[in-house]
FILUM-898893 format. One record per residue (C-alpha): x, y, z; residue in one letter. Coordinates in steps of 0.1 Angstrom, whole numbers. Example, Ala and Ser with C-alpha at 12.3 -4.5 7.8 and 13.67 -1.06 7.14 Angstrom:
<recs>
<rec <123,-45,78>,"A">
<rec <137,-11,71>,"S">
</recs>
This chain:
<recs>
<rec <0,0,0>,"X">
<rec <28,25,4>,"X">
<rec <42,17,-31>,"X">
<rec <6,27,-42>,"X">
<rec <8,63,-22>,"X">
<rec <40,70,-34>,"X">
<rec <31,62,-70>,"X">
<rec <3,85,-65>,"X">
<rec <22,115,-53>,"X">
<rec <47,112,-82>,"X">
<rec <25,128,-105>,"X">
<rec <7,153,-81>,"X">
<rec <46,166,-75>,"X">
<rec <56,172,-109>,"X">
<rec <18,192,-114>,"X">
<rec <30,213,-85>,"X">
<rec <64,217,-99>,"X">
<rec <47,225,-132>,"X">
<rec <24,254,-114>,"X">
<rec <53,274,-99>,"X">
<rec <73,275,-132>,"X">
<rec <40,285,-148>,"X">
<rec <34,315,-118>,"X">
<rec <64,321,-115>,"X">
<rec <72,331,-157>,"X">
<rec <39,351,-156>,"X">
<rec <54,369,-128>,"X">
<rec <84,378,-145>,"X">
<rec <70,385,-177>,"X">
<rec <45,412,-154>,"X">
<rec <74,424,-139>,"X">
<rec <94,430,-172>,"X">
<rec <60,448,-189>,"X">
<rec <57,472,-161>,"X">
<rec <63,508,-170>,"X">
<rec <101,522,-163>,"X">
<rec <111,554,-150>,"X">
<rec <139,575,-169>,"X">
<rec <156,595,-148>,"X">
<rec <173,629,-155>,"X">
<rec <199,647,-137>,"X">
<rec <200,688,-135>,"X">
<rec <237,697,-135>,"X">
<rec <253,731,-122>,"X">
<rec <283,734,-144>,"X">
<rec <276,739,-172>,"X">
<rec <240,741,-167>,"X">
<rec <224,710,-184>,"X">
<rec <210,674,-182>,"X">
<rec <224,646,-181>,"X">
<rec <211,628,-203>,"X">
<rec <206,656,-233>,"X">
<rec <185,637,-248>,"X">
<rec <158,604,-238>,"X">
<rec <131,586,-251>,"X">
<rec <102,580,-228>,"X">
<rec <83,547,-235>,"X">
<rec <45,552,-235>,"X">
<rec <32,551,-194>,"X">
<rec <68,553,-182>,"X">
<rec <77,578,-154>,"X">
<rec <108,605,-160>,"X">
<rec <122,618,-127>,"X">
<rec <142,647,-123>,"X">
<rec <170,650,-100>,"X">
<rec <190,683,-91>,"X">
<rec <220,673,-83>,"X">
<rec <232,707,-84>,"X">
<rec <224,740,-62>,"X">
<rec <210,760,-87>,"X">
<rec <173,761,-97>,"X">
<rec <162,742,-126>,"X">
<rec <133,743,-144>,"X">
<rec <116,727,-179>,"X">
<rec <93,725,-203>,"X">
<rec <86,708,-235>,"X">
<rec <84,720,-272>,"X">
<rec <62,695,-291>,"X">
<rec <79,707,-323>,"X">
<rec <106,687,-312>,"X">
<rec <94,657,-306>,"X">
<rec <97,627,-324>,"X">
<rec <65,608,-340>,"X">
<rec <66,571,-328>,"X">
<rec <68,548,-360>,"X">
<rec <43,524,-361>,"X">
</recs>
């Protein structure tokens, strides 16, 4: 009778094996489709950002950090930007 149990648990083992590589792929494939954040420094000396110049995927974040003393300040000239290729 305990040949029988074990017999029966091989196959209920490799189900649950199968269920955590299944979770845990769809977990990392959420993690990898979440939206990014792009971050931008404010420099002093010369006065300018580091990068110059970014691309923001559509529903990312962009954070600004002045890593300087001076005040900072931006805005945005549509002119400018790029049209995404579809």
């Amino acid at each position: 009778m305990h040949i029988r149990n074990q017999h029966r648990l091989g196959p209920m083992r490799g189900l649950s094996l199968l269920a955590i590589v299944l979770f845990s792929a769809q977990f990392v494939v959420e993690a990898a489709a979440a939206p990014s954040t792009v971050i931008v420094k404010m420099l002093d000396r010369p006065p300018s950002f580091d990068p110059k110049t970014i691309t923001i995927p559509a529903g990312a974040t962009v954070e600004w950090q002045n890593v300087g003393n001076s005040v900072h300040n931006t805005t945005d000239d549509h002119h400018m930007a790029l049209a995404e290729q579809t």
